[in-house]
N, C-alpha and C positions, 0 to 999 in steps of 0.2 A: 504494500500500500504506500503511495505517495502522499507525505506529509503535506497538508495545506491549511493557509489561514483562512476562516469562515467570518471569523468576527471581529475588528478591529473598535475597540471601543475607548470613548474620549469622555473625559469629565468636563466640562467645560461650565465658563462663572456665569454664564445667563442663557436656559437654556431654548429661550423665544427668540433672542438674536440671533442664537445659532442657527436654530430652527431655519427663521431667515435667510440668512447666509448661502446655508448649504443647498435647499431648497428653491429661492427666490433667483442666487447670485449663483450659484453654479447649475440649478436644474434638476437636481435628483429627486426621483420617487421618494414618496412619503405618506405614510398617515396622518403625518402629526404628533402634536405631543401626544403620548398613551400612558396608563396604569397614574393617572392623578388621583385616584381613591386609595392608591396605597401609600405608606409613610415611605418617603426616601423610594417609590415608585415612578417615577414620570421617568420616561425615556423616551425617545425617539430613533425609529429603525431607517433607515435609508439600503433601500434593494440596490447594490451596486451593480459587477458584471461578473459571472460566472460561480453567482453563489455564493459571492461576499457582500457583509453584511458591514454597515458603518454604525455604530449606535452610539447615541451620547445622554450623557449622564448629567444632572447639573456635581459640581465638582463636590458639596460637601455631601453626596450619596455616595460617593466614591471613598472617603476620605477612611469611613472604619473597613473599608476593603484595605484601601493603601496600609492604615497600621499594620493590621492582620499580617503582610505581606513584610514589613520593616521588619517587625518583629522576629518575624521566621526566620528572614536576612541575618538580623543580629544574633540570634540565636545557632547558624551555622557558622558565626563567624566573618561572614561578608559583609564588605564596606557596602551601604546607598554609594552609588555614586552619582546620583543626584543631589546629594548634601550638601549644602553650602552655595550650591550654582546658582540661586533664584531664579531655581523652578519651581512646576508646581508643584512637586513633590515635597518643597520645605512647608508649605498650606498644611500640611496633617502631620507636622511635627509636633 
């Protein structure tokens, strides 16, 4: 089996402009915001090509995933090496 990526997903800080953005300004399929009845649920799918999915998250839904992930990071022993660069990864520090 050949390994492929399906879903590449984004936190992003507003996620109506994005919506915007990706949709208005570049053209992609969309539903729309979806899952607003649930806490830290609103996403948005954009059908790309060949199966790929773009989804965006607004960023602080994302942000107890990101721990979760530092964590386990630090826990192996590995540097972030998004640390200190003013990314958005320093946001859920």
């Amino acid at each position: 089996m050949k390994p492929r990526i399906k879903v590449i997903t984004l936190g992003v800080g507003d996620l109506e402009k994005s919506l915007a953005f990706y949709r208005d300004g570049l053209g992609l399929p969309t539903q729309g915001i979806i899952g607003t009845e649930f806490e830290d649920g609103a996403v948005v799918f954009f059908d790309m090509n060949d199966d790929l999915i773009l989804a965006l998250y607004p960023r602080c839904a994302c942000a107890p995933v990101a721990r979760r992930v530092r964590a386990h990071r630090s826990s192996l022993g590995r540097r972030d090496p998004n640390r200190g660069r003013g990314v958005a990864g320093d946001d859920f520090a």
